[in-house]
N, C-alpha and C positions, 0 to 999 in steps of 0.2 A: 424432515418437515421444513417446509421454507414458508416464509412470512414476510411482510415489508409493513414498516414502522412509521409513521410520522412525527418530523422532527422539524416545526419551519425551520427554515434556513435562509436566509437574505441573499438574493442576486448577486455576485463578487464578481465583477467585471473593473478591471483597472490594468494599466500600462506600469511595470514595474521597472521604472527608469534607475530608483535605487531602492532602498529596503524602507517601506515606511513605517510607520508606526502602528501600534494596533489599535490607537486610537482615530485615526487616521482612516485606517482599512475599515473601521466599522461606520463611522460616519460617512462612507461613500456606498457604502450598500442601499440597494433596494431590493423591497420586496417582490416574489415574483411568484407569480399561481396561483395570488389570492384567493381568486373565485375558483381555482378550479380551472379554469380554460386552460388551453395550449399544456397540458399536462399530459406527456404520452402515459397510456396505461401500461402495467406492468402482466404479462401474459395470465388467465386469469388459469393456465394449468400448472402454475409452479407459486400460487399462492395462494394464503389458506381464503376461506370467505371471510366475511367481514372483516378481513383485514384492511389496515388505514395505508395511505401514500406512503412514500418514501421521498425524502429530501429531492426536489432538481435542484441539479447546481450546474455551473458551465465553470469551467478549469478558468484560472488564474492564469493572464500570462507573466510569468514567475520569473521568465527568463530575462536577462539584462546585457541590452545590445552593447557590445563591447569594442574595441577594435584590437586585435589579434591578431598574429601570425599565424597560429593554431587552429585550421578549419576544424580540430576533432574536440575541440573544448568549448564545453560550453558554462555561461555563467546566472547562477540562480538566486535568487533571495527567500529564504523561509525564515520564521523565526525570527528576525532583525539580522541575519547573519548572510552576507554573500558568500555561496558555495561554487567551486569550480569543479566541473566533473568534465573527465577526462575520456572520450569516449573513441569507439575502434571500430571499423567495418570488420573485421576479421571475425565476429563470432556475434551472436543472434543477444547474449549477457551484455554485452560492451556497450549497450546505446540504451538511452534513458527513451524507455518507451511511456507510452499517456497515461497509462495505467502507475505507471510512477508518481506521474504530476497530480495524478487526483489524490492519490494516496497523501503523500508529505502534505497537499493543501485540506483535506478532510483532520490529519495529526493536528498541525499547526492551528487550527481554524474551532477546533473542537476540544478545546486540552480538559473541558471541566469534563465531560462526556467521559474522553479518552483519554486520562490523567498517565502520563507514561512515567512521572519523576521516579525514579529509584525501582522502578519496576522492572524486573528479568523478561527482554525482548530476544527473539530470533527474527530473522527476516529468511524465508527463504527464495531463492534466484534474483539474491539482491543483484544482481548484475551491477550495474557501475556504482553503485551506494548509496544511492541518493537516499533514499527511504529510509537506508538507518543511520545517514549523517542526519538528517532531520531527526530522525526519534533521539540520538545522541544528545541531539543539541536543548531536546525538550524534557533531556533530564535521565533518559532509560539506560539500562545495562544493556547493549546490545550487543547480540552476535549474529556476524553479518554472513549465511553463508553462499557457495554458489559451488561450480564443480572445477576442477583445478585449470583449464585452459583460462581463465577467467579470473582467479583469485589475484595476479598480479598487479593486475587495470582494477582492479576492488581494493588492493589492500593502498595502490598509490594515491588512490581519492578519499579515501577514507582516512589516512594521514594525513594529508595534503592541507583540509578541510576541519581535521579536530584536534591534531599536535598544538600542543603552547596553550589548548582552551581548556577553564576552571569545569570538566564534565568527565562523566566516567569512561573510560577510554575505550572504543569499540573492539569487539576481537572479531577474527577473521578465521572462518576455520570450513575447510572442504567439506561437502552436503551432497553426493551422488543419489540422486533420490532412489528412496527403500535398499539402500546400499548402507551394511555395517551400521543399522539403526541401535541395533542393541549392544552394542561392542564402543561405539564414538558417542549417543544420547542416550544412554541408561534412566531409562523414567525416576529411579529410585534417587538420584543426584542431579537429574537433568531435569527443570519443572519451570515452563517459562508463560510469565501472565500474558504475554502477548505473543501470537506468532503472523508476522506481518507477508503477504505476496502480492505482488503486482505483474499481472502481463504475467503469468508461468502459465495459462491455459491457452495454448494455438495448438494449431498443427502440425503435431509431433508424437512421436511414438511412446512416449514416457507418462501419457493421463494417468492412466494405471499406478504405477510407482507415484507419481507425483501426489495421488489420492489417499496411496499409504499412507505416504510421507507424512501428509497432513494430519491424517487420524492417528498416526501414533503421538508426533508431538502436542494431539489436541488431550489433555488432563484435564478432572475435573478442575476449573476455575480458571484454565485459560481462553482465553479469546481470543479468533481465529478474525484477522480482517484481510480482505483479499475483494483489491479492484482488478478488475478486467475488460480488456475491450472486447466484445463479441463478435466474434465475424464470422464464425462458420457452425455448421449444427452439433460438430464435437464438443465444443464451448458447452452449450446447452445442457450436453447430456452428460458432461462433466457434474456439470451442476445439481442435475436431479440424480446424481451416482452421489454426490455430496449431502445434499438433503436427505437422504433414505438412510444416512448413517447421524451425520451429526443436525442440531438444530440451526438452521441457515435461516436469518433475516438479512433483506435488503433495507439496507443503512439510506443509500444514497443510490443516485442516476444523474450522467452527465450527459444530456440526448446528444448534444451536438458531437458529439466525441463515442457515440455509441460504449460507455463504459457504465458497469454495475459496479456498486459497492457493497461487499455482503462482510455482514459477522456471524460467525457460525461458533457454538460451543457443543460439550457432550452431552450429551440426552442421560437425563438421571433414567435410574433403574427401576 
């Protein structure tokens, strides 16, 4: 079952030269789709009737022009915290995709909504880390995984970024989706309130596994949040293979950026 929620949310359009304040970031907001106009509609066969809007929002540019040596680094502000992530042509994980940026700015922007303090997070195909150096930063247990050509460039940003700071210390641990689920995540010890993914739906042969993945680690009482940019019909049908199993609302929509934001939980019995 899939649904979309309405939730205003104020226009976040701002140049982040350094990390402002969040007093700061809300006083420059405006509202935006008051009436209703310019609000793309959300397709009306993957939501229920009478269902209400879903959040527009356009991505923050988050990023902070720097001057570097380092074409492959780049540098972020979430949280009050500037992050550096360290990124690699070599593998599809290595680069902070948009589906990233919506995500840590929906954590960051939402914490009464989305309260992560002290709560057991997974992130899966955290690729460079961003998403769970932000959930880190906003108080969560995380564990950050991806598949091992990758965990390197993961575990040196993910140091890099939370070493020497007063928060619970991420762990990094390999995730082959639907690979040694019940042998490495044992439901019975392994129980996590949040399981975070950004950008893991394109064009690739793993939807399947990657589906599992998802429904095994989704337990009664965790929530499933998972941004993505849509660009092809696999996407789609990702989606309604998602819905048919667990209960899927869209959170959020960032039209210019073609990306959904959905949280999905287990469907009681």
């Amino acid at each position: 079952m899939i649904s979309t929620q309405h939730l205003p949310l104020p226009n976040e359009i701002q140049r982040a030269m350094d990390c402002p304040s969040k007093e700061k970031e809300h006083k420059e907001q405006q509202s935006e789709c008051q009436d209703g106009s310019n609000c793309p509609d959300y397709s009306p066969a993957t939501t229920e009737s009478n269902a209400e809007s879903p959040r527009i929002l356009k991505i923050l540019q988050k990023w902070i022009p720097s001057v570097s040596p380092y074409f492959d680094k780049e540098h972020y502000c979430y949280a009050d915290h500037q992050i550096t992530i360290q990124e690699s042509l070599d593998h599809f994980g290595a680069i902070v995709w948009p589906g990233a940026l919506a995500l840590s700015q929906y954590l960051e922007s939402n914490q009464q909504e989305i309260n992560l303090k002290d709560k057991e997070v997974l992130e899966i195909g955290a690729g460079t880390g961003l998403v769970s150096i932000v959930a880190s930063i906003l108080g969560a247990y995380v564990t950050a995984t991806d598949v091992p050509e990758v965990l390197e460039n993961l575990k040196l940003n993910i140091s890099r970024n939370t070493q020497n700071m007063n928060i619970h210390q991420p762990e990094v641990r390999k995730l082959v989706w639907e690979e040694d689920l019940n042998e490495d995540f044992p439901k019975s010890t392994h129980h996590y309130d949040f399981i975070l993914a950004s950008d893991v739906v394109y064009h690739h042969t793993s939807l399947d596994p990657l589906l599992t993945t998802m429904v095994y680690l989704c337990q009664p009482g965790t929530v499933l949040l998972w941004a993505n940019k849509f660009r092809f019909s696999t996407d789609f049908e990702f989606l309604e293979k998602l819905g048919n199993i667990l209960i899927v609302t869209l959170l959020a929509e960032f039209p210019e950026s073609n990306i959904k934001l959905f949280k999905a939980t287990v469907k009681e019995n």
